[in-house]
mmCIF file of the C-alpha atoms, coordinates in Angstrom:
data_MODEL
# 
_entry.id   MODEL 
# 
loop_
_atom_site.group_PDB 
_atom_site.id 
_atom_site.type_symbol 
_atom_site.label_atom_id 
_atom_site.label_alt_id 
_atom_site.label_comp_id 
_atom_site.label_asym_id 
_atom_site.label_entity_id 
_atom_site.label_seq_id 
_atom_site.pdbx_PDB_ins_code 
_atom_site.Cartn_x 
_atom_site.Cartn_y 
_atom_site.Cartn_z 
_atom_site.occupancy 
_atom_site.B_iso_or_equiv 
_atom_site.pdbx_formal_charge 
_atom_site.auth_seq_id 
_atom_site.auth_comp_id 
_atom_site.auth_asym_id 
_atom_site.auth_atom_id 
_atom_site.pdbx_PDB_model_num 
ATOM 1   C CA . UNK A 1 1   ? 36.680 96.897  66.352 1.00 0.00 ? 1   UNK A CA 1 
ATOM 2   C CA . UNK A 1 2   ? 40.612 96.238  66.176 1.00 0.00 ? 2   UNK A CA 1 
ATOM 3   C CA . UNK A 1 3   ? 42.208 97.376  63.146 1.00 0.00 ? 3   UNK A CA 1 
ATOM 4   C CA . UNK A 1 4   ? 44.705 94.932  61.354 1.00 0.00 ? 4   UNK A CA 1 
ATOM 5   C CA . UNK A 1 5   ? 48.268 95.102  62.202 1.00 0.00 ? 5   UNK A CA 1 
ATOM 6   C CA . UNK A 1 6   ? 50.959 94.349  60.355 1.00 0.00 ? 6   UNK A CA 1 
ATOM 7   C CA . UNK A 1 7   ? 53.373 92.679  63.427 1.00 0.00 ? 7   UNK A CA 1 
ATOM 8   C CA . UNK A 1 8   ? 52.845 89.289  64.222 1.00 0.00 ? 8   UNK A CA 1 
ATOM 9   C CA . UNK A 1 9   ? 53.725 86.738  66.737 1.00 0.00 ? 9   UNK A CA 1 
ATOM 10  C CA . UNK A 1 10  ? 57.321 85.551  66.205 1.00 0.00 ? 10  UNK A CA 1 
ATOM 11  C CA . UNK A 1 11  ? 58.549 88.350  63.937 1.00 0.00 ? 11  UNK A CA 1 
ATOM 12  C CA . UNK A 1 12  ? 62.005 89.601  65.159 1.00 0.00 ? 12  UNK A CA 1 
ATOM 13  C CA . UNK A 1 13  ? 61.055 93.651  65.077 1.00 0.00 ? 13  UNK A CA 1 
ATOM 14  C CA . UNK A 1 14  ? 63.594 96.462  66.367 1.00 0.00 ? 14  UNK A CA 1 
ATOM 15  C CA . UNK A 1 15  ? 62.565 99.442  69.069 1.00 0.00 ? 15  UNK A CA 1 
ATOM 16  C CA . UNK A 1 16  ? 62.229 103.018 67.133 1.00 0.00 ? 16  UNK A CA 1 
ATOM 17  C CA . UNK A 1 17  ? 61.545 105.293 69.772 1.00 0.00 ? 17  UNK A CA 1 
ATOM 18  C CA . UNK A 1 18  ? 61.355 104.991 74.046 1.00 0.00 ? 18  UNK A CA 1 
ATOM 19  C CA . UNK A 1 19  ? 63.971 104.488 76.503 1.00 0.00 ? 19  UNK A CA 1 
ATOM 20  C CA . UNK A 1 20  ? 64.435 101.336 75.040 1.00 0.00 ? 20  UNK A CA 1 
ATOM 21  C CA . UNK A 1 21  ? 65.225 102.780 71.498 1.00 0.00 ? 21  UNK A CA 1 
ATOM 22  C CA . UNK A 1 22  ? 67.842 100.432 69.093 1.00 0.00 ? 22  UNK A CA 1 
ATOM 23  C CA . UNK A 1 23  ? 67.145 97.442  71.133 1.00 0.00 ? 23  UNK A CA 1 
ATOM 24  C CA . UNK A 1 24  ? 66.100 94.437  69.158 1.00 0.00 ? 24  UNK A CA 1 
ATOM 25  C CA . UNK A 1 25  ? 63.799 90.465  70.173 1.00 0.00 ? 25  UNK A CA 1 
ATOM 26  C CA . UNK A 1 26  ? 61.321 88.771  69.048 1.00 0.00 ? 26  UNK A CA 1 
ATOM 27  C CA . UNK A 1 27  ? 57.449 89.325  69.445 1.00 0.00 ? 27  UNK A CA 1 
ATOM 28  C CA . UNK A 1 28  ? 56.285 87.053  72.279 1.00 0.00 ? 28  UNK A CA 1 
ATOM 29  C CA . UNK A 1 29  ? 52.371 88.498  72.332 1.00 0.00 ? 29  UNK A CA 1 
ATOM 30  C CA . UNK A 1 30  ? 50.168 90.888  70.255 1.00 0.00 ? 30  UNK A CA 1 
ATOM 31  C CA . UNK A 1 31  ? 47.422 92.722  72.231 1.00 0.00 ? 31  UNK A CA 1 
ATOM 32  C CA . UNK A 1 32  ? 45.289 94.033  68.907 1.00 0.00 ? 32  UNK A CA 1 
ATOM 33  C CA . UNK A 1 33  ? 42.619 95.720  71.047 1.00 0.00 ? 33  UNK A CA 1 
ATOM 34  C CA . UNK A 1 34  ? 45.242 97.334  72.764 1.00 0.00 ? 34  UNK A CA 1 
ATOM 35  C CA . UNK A 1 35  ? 47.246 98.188  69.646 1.00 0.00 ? 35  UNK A CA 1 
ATOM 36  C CA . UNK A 1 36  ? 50.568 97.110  71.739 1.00 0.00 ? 36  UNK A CA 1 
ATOM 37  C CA . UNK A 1 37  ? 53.119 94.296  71.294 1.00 0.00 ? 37  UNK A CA 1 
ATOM 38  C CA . UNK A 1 38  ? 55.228 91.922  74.145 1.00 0.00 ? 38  UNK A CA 1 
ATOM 39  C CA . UNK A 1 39  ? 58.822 91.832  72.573 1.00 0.00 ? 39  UNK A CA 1 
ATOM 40  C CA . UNK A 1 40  ? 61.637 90.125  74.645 1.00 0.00 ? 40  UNK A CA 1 
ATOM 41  C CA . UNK A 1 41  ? 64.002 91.757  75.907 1.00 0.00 ? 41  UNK A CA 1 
ATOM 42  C CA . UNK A 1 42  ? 62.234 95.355  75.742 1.00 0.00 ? 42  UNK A CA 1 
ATOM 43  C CA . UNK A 1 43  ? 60.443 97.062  78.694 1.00 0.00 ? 43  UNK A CA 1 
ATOM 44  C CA . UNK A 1 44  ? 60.949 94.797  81.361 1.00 0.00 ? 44  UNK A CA 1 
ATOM 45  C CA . UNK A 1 45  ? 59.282 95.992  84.686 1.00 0.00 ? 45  UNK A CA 1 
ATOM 46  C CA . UNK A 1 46  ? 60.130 94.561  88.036 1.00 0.00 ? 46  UNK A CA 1 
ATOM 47  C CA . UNK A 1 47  ? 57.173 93.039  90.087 1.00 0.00 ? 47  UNK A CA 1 
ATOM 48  C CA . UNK A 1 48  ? 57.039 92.415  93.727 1.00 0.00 ? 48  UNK A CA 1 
ATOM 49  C CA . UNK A 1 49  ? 55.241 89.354  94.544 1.00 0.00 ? 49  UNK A CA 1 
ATOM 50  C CA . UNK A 1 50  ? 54.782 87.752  98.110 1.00 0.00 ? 50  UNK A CA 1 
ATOM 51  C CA . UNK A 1 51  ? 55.229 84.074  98.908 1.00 0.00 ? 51  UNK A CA 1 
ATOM 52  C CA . UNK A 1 52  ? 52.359 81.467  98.014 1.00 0.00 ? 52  UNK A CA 1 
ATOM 53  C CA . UNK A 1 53  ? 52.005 77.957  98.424 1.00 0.00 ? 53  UNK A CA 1 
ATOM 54  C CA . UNK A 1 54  ? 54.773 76.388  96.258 1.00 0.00 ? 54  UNK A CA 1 
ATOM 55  C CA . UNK A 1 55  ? 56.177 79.774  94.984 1.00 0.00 ? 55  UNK A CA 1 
ATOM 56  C CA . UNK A 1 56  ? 58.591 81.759  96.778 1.00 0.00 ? 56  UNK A CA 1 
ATOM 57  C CA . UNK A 1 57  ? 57.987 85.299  96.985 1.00 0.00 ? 57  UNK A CA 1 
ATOM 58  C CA . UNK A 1 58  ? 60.105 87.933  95.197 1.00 0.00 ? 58  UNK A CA 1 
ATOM 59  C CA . UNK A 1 59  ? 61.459 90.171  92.678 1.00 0.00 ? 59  UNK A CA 1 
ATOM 60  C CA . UNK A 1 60  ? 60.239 89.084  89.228 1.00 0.00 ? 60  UNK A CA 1 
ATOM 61  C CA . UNK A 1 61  ? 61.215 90.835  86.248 1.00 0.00 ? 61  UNK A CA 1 
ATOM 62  C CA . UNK A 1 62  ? 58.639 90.325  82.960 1.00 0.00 ? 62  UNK A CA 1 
ATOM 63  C CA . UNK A 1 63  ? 58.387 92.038  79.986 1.00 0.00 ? 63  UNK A CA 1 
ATOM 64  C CA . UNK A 1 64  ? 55.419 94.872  79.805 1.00 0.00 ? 64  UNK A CA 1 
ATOM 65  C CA . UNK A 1 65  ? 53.410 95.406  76.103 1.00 0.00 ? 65  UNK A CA 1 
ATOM 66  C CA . UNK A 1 66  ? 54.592 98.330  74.241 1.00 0.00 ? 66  UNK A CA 1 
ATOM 67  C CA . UNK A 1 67  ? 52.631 100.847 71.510 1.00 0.00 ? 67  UNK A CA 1 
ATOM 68  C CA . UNK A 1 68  ? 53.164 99.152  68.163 1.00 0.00 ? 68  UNK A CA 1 
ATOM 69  C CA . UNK A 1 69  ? 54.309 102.149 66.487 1.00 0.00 ? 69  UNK A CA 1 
ATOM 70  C CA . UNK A 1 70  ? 57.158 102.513 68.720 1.00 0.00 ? 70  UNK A CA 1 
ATOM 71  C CA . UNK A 1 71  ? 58.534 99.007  66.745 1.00 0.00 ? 71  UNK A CA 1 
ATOM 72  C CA . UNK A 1 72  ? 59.546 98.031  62.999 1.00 0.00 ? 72  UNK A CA 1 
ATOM 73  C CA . UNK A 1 73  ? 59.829 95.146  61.490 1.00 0.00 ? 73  UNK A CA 1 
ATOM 74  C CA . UNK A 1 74  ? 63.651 94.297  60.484 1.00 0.00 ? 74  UNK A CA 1 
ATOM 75  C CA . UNK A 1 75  ? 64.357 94.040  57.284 1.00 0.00 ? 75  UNK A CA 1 
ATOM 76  C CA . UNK A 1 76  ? 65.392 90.134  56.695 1.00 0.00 ? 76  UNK A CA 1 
ATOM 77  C CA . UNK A 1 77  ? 68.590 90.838  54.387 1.00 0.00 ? 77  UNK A CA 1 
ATOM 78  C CA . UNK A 1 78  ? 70.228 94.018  56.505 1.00 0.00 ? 78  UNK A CA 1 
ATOM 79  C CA . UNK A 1 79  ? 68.497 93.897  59.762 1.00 0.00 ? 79  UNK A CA 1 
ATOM 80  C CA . UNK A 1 80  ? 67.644 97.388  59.460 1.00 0.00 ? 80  UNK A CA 1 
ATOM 81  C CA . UNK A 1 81  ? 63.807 99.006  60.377 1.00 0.00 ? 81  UNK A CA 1 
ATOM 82  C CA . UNK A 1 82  ? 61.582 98.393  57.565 1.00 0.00 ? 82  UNK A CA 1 
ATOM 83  C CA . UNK A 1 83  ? 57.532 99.262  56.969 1.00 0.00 ? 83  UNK A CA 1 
ATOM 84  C CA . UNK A 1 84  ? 55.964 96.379  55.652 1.00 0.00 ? 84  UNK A CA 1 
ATOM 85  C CA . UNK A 1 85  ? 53.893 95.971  52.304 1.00 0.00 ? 85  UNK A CA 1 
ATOM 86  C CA . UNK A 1 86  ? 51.298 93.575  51.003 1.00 0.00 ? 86  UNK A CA 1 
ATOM 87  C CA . UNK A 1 87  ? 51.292 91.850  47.937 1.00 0.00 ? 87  UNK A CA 1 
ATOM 88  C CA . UNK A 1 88  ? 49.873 88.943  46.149 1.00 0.00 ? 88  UNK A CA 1 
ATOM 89  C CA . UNK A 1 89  ? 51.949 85.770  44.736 1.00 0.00 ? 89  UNK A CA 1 
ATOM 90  C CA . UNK A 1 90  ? 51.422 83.403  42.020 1.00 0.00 ? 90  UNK A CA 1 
ATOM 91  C CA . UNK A 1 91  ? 48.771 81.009  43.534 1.00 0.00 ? 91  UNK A CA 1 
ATOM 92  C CA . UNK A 1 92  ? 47.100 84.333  45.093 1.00 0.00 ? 92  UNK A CA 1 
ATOM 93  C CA . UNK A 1 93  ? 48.281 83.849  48.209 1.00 0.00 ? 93  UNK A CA 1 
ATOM 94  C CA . UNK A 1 94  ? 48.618 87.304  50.235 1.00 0.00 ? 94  UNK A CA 1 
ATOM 95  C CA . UNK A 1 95  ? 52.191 87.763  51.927 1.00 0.00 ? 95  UNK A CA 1 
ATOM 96  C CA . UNK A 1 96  ? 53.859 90.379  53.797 1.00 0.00 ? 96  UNK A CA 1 
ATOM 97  C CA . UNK A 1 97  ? 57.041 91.927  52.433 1.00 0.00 ? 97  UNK A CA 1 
ATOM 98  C CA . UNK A 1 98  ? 59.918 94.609  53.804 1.00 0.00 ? 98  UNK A CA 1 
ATOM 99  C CA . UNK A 1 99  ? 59.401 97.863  51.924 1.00 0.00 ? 99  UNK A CA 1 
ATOM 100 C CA . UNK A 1 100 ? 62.815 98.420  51.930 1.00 0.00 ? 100 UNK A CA 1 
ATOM 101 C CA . UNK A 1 101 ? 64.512 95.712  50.062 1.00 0.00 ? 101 UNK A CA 1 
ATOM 102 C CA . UNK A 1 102 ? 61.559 93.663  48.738 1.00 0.00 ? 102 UNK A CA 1 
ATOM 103 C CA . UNK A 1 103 ? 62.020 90.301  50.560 1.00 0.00 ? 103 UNK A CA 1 
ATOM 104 C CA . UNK A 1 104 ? 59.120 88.541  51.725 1.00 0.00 ? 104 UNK A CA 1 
ATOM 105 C CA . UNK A 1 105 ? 58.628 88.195  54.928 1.00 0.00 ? 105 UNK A CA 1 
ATOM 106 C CA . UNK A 1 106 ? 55.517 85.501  55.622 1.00 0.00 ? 106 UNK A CA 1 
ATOM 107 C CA . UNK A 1 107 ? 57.139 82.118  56.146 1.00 0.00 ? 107 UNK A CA 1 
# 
């Protein structure tokens, strides 16, 4: 079974460790059963591809999944690395929140 994890689709995360460390994007795909994230910008492989009907064949450079501890969130008011909390709001509604400075993250 896949364990919950706390980057989502969308959220704008920074690189922590790897050759691509500093380097920030946004999360394009989550892989839970793999445990590894698709973030733009951030381990892009080259693939070789030969010519089909109606596509050319080439060099095509894509983005590969990374580990998800090699990422953190960024915090939303310093755009810094931040772990990320859970907490309850009035209404009971469960949101995500930057450890760091307290903002909420969930939209």
């Amino acid at each position: 079974m896949a364990s919950k994890m706390k980057i989502k689709k969308g959220d704008y995360v920074v690189v922590i460790s790897g050759k691509d460390k500093g380097k920030k994007g946004d999360v394009l795909a989550v892989r839970r059963g793999e445990h590894r994230v698709v973030v733009q910008g951030v381990n892009v492989v080259k693939r070789h591809t030969r010519p089909r009907p109606g596509h050319p064949g080439g060099i095509d450079e894509k983005e590969a999944p990374i580990h998800v501890s090699n990422v953190a969130l960024t915090d939303p008011k310093d755009g810094n690395a931040s772990k990320v909390g859970y907490k309850f709001i009035e209404g009971g509604r469960k949101v995500r929140f930057a450890r760091r400075s307290g903002e909420i993250i969930d939209r």
